[in-house]
C-alpha positions as CSV (number, residue, x, y, z in Angstrom):
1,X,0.0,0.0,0.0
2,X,1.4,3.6,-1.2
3,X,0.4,6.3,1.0
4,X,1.7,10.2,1.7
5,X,1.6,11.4,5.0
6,X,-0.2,15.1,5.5
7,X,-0.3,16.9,8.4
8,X,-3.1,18.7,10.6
9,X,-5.0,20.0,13.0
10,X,-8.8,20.1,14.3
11,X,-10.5,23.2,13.9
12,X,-13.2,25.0,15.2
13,X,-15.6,27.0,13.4
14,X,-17.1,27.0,9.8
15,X,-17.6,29.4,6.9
16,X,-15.4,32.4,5.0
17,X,-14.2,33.7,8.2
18,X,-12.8,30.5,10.3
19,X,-11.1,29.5,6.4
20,X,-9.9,33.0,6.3
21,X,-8.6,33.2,9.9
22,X,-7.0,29.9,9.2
23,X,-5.1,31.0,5.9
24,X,-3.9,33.9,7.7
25,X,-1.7,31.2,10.4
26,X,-0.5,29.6,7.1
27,X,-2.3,27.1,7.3
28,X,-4.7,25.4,4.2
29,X,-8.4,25.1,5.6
30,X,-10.2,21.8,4.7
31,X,-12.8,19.5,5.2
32,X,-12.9,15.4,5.5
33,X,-16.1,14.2,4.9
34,X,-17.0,10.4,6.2
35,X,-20.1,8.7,6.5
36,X,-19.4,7.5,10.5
37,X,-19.0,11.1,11.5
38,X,-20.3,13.8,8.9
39,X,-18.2,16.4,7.5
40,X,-14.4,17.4,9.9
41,X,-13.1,20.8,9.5
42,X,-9.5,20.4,9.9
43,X,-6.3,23.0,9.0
44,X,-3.3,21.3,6.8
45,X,0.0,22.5,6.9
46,X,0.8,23.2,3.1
47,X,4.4,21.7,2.2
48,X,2.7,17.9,3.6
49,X,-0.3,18.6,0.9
50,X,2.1,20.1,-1.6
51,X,3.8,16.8,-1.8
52,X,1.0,14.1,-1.4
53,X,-0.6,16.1,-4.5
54,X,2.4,16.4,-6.8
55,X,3.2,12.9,-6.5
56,X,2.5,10.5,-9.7
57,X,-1.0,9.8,-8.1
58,X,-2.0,13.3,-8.0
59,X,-5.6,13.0,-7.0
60,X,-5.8,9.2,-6.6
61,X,-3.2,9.1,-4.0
62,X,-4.0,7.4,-0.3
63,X,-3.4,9.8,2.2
64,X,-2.9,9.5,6.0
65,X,-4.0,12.8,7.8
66,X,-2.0,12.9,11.0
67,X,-4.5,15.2,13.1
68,X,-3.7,17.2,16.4
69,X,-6.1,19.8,18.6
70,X,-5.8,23.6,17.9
71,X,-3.4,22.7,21.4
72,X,-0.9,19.9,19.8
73,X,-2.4,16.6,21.4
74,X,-2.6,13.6,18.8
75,X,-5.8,12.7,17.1
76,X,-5.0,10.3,15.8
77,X,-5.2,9.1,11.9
78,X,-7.5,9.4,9.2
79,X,-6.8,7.4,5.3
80,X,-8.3,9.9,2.7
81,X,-8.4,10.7,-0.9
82,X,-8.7,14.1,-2.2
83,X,-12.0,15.1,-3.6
84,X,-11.5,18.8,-4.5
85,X,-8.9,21.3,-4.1
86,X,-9.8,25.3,-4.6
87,X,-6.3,26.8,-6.5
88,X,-5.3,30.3,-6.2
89,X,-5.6,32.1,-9.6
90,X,-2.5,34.0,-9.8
91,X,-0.2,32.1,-6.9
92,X,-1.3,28.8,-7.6
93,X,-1.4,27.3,-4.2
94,X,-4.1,25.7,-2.5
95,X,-7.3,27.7,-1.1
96,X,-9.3,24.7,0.3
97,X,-9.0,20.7,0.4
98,X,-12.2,18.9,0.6
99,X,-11.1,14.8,1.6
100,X,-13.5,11.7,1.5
101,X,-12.3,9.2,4.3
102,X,-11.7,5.7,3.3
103,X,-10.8,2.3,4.5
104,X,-8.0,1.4,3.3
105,X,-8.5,-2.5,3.5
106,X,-12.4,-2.3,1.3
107,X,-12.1,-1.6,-2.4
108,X,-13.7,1.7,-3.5
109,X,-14.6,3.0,-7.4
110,X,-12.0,4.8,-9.0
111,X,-11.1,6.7,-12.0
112,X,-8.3,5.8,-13.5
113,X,-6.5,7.7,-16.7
114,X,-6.1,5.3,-20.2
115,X,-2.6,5.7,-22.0
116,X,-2.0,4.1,-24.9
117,X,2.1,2.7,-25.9
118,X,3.3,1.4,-29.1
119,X,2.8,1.4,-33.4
120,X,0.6,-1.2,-34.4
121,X,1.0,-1.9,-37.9
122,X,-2.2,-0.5,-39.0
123,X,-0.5,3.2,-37.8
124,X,2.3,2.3,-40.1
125,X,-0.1,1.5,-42.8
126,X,-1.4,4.6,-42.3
127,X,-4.6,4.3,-39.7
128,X,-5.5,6.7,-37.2
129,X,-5.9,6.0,-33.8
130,X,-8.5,7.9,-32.0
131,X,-8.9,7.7,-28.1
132,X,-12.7,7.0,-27.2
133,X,-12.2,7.1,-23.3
134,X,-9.8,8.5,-21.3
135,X,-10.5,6.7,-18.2
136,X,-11.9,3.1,-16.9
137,X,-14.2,3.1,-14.2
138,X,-12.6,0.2,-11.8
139,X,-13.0,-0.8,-8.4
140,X,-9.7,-1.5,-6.3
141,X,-8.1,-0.2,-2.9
142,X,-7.7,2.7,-2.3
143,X,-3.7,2.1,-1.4
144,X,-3.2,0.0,-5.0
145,X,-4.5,3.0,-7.5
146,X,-2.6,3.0,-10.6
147,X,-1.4,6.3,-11.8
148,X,-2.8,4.9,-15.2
149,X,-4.0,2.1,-16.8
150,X,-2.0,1.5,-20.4
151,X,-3.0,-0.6,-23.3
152,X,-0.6,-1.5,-25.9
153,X,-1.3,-1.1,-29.4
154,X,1.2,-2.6,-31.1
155,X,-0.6,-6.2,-32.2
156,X,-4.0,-4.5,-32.6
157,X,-6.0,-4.3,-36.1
158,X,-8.0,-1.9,-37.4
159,X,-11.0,-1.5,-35.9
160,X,-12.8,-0.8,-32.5
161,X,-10.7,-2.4,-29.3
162,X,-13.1,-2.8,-26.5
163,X,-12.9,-2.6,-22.9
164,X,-12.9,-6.3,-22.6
165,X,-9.7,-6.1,-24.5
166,X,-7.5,-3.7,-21.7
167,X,-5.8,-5.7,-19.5
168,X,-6.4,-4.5,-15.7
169,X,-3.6,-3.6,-13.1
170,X,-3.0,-5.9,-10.2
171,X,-6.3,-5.8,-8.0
172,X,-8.1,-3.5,-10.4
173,X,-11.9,-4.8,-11.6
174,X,-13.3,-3.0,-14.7
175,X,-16.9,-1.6,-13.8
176,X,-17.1,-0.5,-17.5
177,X,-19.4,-2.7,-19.9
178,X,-17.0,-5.1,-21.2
179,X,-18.0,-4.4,-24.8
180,X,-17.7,-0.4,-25.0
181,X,-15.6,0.8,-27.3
182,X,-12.3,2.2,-25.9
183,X,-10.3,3.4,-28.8
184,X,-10.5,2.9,-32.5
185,X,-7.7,2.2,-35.5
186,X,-9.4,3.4,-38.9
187,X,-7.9,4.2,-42.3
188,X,-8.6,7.9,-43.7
189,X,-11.9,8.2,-45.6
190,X,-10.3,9.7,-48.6
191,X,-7.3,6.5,-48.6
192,X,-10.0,4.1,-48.4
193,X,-11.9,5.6,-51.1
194,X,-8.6,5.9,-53.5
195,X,-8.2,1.7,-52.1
196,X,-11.5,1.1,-53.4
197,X,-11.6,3.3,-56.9
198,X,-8.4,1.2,-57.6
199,X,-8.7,-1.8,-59.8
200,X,-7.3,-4.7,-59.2
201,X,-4.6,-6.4,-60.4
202,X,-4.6,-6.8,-64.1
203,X,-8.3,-5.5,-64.3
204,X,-6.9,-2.5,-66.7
205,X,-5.2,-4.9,-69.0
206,X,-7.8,-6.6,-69.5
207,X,-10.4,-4.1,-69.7
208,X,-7.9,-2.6,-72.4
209,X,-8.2,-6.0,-74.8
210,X,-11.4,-6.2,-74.4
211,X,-12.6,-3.0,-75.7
212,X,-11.9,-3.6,-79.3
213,X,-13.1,-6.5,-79.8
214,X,-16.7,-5.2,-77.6
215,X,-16.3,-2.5,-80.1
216,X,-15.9,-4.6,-83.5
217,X,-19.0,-6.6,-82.4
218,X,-21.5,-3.8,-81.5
219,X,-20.2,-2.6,-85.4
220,X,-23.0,-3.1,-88.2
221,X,-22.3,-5.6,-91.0
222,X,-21.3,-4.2,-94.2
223,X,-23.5,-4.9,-97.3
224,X,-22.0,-7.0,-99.8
């Protein structure tokens, strides 16, 4: 299980003001919502957020909140995943964290981003590969996230790959309908129009030989 470590506090009060008065210790104001105990307002010293969020997870990281009182004591723990963050126009730090508590040990449904690796040889023969999702809908721990799922093209055809097709990470079930389409390898329309105006192999040749002797017999007989 990969998890970043943020630090906290318990707060008092709700609204502009408390967030305000909060921001102005240098603190990040935030909320952890849970179903056992409603919405937390907590504080989160910034550097600890900083890091958990840059990290290769980004939003889908597990994060322990270490949480103190506004006087120091421990609070104990809490495993989270970010569900919003409010950004700063101009100096592009955080405003607000809104967290969803989680356990850690039940599987939860995720998000997960779709890359694509490799040149299958319908690219080289000149297909186009268009991306139909960008993310699978899977259900896994919250600790064993992917950054991203990734299909390789490299063997496929053209056509339509579906879902069914992706192979999932370890402990990652696709919630997705196995047959939606996912991404798609199709030829130009204007190269499969010239493939299908082109005749085929010795069809001109043919034709050619053909044409005066279709011409000699559609000729009137001469009068003797």
């Amino acid at each position: 299980m990969t998890t970043a470590v943020v630090d906290g506090f318990l707060r008092s009060g709700k609204g502009k003001g408390a967030a305000r008065r909060t921001r102005q210790k240098a603190l990040v104001p935030g909320t952890v919502y849970s179903k056992a105990t409603g919405a937390v307002s907590i504080a989160i010293e910034p550097k600890s957020l900083s890091k958990a969020l840059l990290g290769a997870r980004r939003r889908n990281q597990l994060i322990e909140l270490k949480l103190k009182d506004e006087n120091g004591a421990d609070k104990g723990s809490r495993f989270v995943l970010t569900k919003e963050v409010q950004i700063d126009p101009v100096r592009r730090h955080a405003l607000h964290v809104d967290f969803h508590q989680v356990d850690p040990a039940q599987p939860i449904h995720m998000k997960v981003p779709l890359d694509t690796i490799g040149k299958s040889k319908a690219i080289v023969a000149g297909a186009r590969l268009q991306i139909v999702l960008r993310t699978l809908n899977v259900t896994v721990k919250p600790g064993e996230v992917p950054e991203r799922i990734v299909f390789d093209t490299t063997n496929s055809e053209i056509g339509v790959v579906r879902a069914k097709s992706i192979v999932m990470p370890a402990g990652c079930t696709l919630l997705d309908d196995p047959e939606l389409p996912v991404l798609s390898l199709r030829m130009p329309r204007g190269e499969k129009d010239a493939v299908a105006a082109t005749p085929a192999a010795g069809a001109a040749p043919a034709a050619a030989a053909a044409a005066p002797a279709a011409a000699a017999a559609a000729a009137p007989a001469k009068k003797k």
